[in-house]
C-alpha positions as CSV (number, residue, x, y, z in Angstrom):
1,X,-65.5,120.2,-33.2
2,X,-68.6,117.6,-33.3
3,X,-67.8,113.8,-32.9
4,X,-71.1,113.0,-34.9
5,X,-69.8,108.9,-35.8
6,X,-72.6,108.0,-33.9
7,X,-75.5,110.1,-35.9
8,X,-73.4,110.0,-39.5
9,X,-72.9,107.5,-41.9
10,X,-70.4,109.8,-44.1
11,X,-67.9,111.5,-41.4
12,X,-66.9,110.6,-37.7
13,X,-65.8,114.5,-37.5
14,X,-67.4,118.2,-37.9
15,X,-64.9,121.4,-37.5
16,X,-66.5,124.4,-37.8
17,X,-64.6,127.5,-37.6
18,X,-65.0,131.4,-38.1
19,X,-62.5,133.2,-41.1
20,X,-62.6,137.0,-40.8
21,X,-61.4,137.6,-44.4
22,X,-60.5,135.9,-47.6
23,X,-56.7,136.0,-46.7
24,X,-57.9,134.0,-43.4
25,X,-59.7,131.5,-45.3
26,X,-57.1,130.9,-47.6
27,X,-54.3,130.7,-44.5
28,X,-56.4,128.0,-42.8
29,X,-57.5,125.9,-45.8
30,X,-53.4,125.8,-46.5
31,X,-52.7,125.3,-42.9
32,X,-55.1,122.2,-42.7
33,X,-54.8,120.4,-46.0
34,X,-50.6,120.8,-45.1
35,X,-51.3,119.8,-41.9
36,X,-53.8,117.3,-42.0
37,X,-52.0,115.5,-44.8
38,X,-49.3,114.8,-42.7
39,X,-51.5,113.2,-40.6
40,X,-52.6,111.0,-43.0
41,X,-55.8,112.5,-44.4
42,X,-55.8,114.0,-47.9
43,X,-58.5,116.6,-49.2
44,X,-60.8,114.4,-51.0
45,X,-63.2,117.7,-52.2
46,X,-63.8,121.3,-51.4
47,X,-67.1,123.1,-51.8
48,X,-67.6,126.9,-52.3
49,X,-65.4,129.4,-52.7
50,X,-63.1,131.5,-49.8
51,X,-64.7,134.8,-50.7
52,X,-68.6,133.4,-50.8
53,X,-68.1,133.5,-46.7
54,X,-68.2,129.3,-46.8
55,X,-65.9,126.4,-48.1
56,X,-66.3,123.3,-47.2
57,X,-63.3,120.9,-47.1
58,X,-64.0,117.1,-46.8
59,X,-60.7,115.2,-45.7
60,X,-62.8,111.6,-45.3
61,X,-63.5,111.0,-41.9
62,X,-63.2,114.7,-40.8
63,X,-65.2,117.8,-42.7
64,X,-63.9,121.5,-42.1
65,X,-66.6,124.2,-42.5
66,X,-65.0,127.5,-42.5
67,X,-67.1,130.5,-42.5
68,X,-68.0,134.0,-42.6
69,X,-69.0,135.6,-39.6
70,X,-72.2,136.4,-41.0
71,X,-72.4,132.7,-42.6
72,X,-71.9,131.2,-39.3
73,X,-74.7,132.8,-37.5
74,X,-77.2,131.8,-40.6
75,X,-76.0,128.3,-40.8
76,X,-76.0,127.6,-36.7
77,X,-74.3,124.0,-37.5
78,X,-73.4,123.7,-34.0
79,X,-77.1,124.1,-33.0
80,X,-78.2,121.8,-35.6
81,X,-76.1,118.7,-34.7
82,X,-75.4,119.5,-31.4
83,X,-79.0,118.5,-30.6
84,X,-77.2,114.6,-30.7
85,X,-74.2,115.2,-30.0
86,X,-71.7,117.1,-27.7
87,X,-69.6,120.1,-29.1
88,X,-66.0,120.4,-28.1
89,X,-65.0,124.0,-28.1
90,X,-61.5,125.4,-28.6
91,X,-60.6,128.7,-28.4
């Protein structure tokens, strides 16, 4: 997770996480819109599709980037915006 508020006009929050298959993309994108609904933040768009090994889900003030494996180490988002600010790590 990235707090980028500071650096970003359009999100206070990054999540970027690793799916190992299209059935594990399509479990967490359910688990989080369910989830973060309840919470009070509704899906406002998705971008790219579960089996392209990217889809993006933009819930406001937090974005969810699920990848591939393989798309993870291409795109490096933690590298890219953890230049200006700290990532949080859970595992």
């Amino acid at each position: 997770m990235l707090d980028i508020s500071k650096t970003s006009s359009f999100t206070d929050y990054f999540v970027v996480a690793t799916a190992q298959s299209p059935l594990h993309f399509n479990a967490l994108a359910e688990h989080l819109e369910r989830d973060l609904k309840a919470a009070g933040h509704d899906l406002r768009r998705q971008e790219g599709k579960r089996d392209s090994g990217w889809v993006l889900l933009d819930f406001g003030d937090i974005i969810v980037h699920l990848f591939s494996p393989e798309k993870r180490a291409y795109y490096r988002l933690e590298e890219l915006w953890g230049r200006t600010t700290p990532i949080v790590r859970f595992t």
